[in-house]
C-alpha positions, 0 to 999 in steps of 0.5 A: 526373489529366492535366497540363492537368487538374492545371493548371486546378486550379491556375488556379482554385485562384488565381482561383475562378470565372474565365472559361472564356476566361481559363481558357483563355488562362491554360493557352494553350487556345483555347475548343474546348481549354478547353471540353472539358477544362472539360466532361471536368472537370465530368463528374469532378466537380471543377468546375462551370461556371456561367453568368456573371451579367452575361454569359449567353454566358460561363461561369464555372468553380469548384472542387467540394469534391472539385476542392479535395481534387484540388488539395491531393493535386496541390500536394503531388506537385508538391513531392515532384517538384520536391524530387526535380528538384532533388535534387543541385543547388545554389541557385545551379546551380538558378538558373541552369537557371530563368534558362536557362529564362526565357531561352527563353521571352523568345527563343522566344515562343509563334507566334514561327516565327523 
């Protein structure tokens, strides 16, 4: 499982039969990003796409019974990752490090050259 894999499903393990664009936006993936990693996905049999009902351009994503199944086992590494990440530290020293890290995000934005 790839980490933009892994992250799809998450995306739709929040919103099941999302667009493949808001997929994509979600994971910051333009289409052809979205598309192949979808595509890859489909091939593995995790998810399906399909297409949308009111809009026969789009396609939709959804979670496989066996997409599920990866997700649980995902949730549950990502936990075991971040109990070790976090191992040795205080609330309050983690705290600071999430701060530190959101504070990148406000003052590097994504296509911010500066």
């Amino acid at each position: 499982m790839t980490p933009s894999q892994s992250g799809l499903l998450f995306v739709l393990g929040k919103r099941d039969g999302i667009l493949m664009n808001e997929a994509g936006t979600a994971l910051d993936l333009g289409m052809p990003g979205i598309s192949g990693l979808a595509d890859r996905m489909v091939e593995a049999g995790l998810i399906e796409k399909r297409a949308d009902p009111n809009d026969g351009r789009a396609w939709r994503l959804w979670l496989t019974q066996a997409g599920r199944k990866a997700l649980a086992r995902t949730k549950t590494n990502v936990a075991e990752l971040n109990v070790r990440l976090t191992e040795g530290f205080s609330e309050a020293e983690i705290d600071i490090v999430a701060r530190w890290l959101a504070s990148l995000q406000t003052k590097f934005p994504k296509g911010d050259d500066a």
